[in-house]
C-alpha positions in Angstrom: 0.0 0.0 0.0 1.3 3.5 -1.3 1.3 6.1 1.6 0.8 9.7 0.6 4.0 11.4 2.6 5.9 8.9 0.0 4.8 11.5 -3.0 4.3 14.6 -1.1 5.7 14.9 2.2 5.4 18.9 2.0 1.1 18.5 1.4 0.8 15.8 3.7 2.3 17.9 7.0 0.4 20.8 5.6 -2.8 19.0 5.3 -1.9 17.3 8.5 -1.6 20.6 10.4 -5.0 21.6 9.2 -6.7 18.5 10.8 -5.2 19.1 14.0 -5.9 22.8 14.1 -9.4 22.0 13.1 -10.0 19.4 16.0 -8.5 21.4 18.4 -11.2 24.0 17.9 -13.1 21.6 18.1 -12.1 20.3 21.7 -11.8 23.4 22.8 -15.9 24.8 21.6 -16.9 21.1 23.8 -14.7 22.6 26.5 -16.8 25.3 27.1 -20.2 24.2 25.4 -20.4 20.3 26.5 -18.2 19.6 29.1 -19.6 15.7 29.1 -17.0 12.9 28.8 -18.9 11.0 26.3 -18.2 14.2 23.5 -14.2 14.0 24.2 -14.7 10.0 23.7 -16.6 10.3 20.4 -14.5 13.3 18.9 -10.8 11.6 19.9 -12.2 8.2 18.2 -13.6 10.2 15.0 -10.5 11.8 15.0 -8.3 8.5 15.0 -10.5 6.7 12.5 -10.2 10.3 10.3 -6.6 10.9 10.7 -6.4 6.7 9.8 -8.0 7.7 6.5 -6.1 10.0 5.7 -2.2 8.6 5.7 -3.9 5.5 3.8 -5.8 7.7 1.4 -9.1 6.0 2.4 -11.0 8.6 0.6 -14.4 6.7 1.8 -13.6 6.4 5.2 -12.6 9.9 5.8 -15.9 11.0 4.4 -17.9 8.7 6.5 -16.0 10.1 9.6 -16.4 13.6 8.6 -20.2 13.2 8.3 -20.9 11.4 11.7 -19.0 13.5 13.2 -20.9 17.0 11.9 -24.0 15.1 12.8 -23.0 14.6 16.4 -21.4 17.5 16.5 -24.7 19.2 15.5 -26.7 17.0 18.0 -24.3 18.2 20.8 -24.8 21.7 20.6 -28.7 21.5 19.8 -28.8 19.8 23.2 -26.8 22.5 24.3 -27.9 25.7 23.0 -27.6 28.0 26.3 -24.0 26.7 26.7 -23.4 27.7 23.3 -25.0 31.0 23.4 -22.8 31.5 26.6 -19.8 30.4 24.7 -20.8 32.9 21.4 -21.1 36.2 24.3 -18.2 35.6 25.7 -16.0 32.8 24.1 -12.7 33.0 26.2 -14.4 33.0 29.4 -13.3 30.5 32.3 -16.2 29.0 34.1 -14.6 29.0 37.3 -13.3 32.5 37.5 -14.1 34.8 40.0 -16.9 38.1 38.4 -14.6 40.6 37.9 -14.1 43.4 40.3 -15.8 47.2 40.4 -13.3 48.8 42.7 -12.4 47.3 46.3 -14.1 44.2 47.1 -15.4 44.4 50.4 -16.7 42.5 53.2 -20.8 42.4 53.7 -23.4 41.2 55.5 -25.4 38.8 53.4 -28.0 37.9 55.3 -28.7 42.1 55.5 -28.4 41.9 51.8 -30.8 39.6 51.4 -33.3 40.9 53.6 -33.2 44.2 51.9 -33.9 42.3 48.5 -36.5 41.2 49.9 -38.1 43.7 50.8 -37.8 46.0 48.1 -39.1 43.3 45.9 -41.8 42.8 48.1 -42.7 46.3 47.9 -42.3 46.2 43.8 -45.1 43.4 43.7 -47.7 44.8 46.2 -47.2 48.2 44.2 -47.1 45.9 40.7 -44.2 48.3 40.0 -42.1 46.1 36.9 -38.7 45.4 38.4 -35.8 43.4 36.9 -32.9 43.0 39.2 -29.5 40.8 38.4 -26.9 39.4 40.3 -24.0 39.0 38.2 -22.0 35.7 39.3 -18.7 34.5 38.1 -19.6 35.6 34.2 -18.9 39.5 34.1 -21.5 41.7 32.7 -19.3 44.3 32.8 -19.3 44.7 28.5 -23.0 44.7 28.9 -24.0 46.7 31.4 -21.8 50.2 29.4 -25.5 50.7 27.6 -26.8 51.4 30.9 -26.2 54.5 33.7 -23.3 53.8 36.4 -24.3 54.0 39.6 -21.7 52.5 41.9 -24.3 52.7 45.3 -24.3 50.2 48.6 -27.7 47.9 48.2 -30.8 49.3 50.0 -34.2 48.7 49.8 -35.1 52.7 49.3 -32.7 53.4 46.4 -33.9 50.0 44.6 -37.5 51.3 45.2 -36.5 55.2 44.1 -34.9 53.5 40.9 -38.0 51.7 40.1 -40.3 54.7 40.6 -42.3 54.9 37.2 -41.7 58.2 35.7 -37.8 58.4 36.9 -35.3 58.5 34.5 -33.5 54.9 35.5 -37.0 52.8 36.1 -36.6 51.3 32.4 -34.3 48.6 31.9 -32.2 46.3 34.8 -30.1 46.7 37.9 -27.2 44.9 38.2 -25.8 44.2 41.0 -22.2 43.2 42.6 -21.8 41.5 45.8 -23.7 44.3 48.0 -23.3 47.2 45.1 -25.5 48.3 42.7 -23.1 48.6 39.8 -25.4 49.9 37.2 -28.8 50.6 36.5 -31.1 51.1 33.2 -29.3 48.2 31.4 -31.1 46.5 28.6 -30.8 43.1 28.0 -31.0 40.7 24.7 -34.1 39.4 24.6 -34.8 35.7 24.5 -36.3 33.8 21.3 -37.0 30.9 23.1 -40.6 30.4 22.2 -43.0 30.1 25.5 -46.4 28.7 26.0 -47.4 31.7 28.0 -47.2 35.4 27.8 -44.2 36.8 28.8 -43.6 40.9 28.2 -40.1 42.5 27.8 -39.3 42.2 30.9 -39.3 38.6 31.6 -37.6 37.8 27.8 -34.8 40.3 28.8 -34.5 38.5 32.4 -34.3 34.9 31.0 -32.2 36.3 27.6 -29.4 37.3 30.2 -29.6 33.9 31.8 -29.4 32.2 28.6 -25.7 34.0 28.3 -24.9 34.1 31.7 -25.2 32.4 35.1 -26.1 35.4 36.6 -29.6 35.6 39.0 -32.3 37.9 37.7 -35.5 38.7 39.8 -38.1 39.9 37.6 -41.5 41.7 39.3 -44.8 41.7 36.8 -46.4 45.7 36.2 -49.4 44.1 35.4 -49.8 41.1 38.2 -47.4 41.6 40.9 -46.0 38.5 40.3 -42.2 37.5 41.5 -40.0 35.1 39.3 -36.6 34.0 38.8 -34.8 33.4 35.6 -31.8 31.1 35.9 -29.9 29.1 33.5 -32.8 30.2 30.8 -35.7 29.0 32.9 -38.3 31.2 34.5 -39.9 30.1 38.0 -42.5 32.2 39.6 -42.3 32.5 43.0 -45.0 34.0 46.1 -43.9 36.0 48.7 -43.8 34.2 51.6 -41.0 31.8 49.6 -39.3 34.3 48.5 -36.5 34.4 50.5 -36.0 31.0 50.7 -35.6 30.3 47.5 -33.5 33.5 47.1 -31.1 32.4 49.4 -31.1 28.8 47.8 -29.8 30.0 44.1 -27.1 32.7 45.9 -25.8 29.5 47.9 -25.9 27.3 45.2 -24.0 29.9 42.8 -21.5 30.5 45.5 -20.4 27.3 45.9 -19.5 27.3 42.4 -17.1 29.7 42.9 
């Protein structure tokens, strides 16, 4: 049997650099998108059997390989998709890095924090004043939030209610918050294009849009009902008052721990 580097050594390492460029995209995009053994398994193997292929000019093969592979390669990221929209915001991001930093990061009380949440959201949905308030958590929304208004302001429950006051000038759009500082306010969001069974206004698309990108917490309070919910990892769960706390303090913990 003839092997190709016998005629052209110079097109083989060439051709041979390609494939290994392209498959180590390739490893790193399930890096970030899949993270599941069973991908890293069936990509080294296709990449073997390709590779094999290739130095014995098994023209057949290599196209066999080549198609099963963008097949599960497709599969992979349609059961992925909020991974991947993750990985297409912000491509070069590590998944266990620390949020990045507004100034000095300082020492708070977190059960004080949480408490003041609550009760400004809890104000929000008696007065069915629309609220959207995120938590950014180790994927910095720091590129995002520069179309909204700086604000740089400890966490209380009058300034979240003052920002939220229809008719001010900051009462469209998202907080973001920062540990215990309210970094910016007025932000706008991507909206999702998930479809939903039920109606869902700006507000709640732009709250479970950010999620879809992001493992950031968003609380979003209804204009028209009152109603509390919480968009995480591109799902939306309403929540009633008395729980709300609860299951506040359930997502910070769980998101903390991460870190």
């Amino acid at each position: 049997m003839e092997f190709l580097w016998d005629k052209d050594l110079a097109r083989f390492i060439i051709s041979l650099v390609g494939i290994l460029l392209i498959y180590g995209l390739l490893v790193f995009i399930l890096i970030k998108v899949a993270r599941r053994r069973i991908s890293f398994i069936f990509l080294s193997v296709s990449f073997v059997l390709f590779l094999v292929g290739f130095i014995f000019r098994l023209e057949y093969l290599c196209m066999l390989v080549a198609f099963i592979s963008a097949a599960g390669l497709a599969a992979c990221f349609f059961a992925n998709l909020g991974d991947v929209r993750k990985f297409i915001a912000n491509p070069f991001s590590r998944v266990t890095a620390k949020a990045a930093n507004f100034g000095i990061e300082k020492i708070y009380d977190s059960q004080q924090l949480f408490k003041n949440i609550e009760s400004a959201v809890i104000s929000l949905s008696n007065a069915r004043i629309g609220a959207i308030i995120t938590f950014e958590k180790n994927t910095s929304l720091k590129d995002i939030m520069k179309n909204g208004v700086p604000v740089h302001a400890p966490v209380t429950s009058e300034l979240l209610l003052t920002i939220f006051y229809p008719g001010t000038r900051l009462h469209d759009g998202a907080v973001v918050i920062h540990g215990n500082e309210i970094v910016a306010a007025s932000v706008f969001f991507t909206p999702t294009t998930k479809p939903f069974a039920g109606k869902y206004g700006s507000r709640h698309r732009a709250a479970i849009g950010i999620s879809e990108i992001s493992d950031a917490i968003t609380v979003v309070v209804s204009e028209e009902t009152g109603r509390i919910s919480f968009a995480v990892n591109g799902d939306l769960e309403a929540v009633n008052q008395t729980n709300f706390l609860r299951v506040f303090e359930n997502y910070m913990a769980d998101h903390s721990s991460e870190e």
